[in-house]
Phi, psi and omega in degrees: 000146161244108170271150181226120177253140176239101162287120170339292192184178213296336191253042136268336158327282193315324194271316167334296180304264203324349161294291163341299201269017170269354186269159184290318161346316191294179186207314174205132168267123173251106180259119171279049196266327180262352183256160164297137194181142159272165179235135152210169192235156208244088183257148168262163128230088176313078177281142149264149214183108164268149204324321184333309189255015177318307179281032154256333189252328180287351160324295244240345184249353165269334184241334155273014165074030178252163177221116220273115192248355173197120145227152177218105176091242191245356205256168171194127176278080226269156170254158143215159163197135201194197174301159191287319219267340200277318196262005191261352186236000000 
């Protein structure tokens, strides 16, 4: 699992981590904070949509980089993932 914290400064950093690693589950805490890593960010979105505008909406799913992960009916479940600031506009 990945958790991602944005800290005030290093000794709320520290003190998170030192919480971590008090639970029993963790198995080890890494802060990337200085390393090299990719970021990406993962959104679901549940939409309702008549059948009607479907080539309105695979438009809109071609052009943010999303893919359609379940539909039933009229409803449809979209994935996208991409940079935080690409998937946040």
């Amino acid at each position: 699992m990945t958790i991602v914290v944005e800290a005030q400064d290093e000794k709320v950093l520290e003190q998170i981590k030192k919480q971590l690693n008090k639970l029993i589950d963790v198995i080890s805490v890494t802060d990337f904070t200085k390393k090299e890593h990719v970021e990406r960010e993962l959104v679901l979105v549940k939409v309702d949509y008549p059948a009607k505008d479907k080539d309105k909406l695979d438009a809109l799913l071609v052009k943010y980089i999303a893919k359609v992960v379940q539909r039933k009916g009229n409803v449809v479940i979209i994935e996208a993932v991409d940079e935080q600031d690409k998937i946040g506009s």
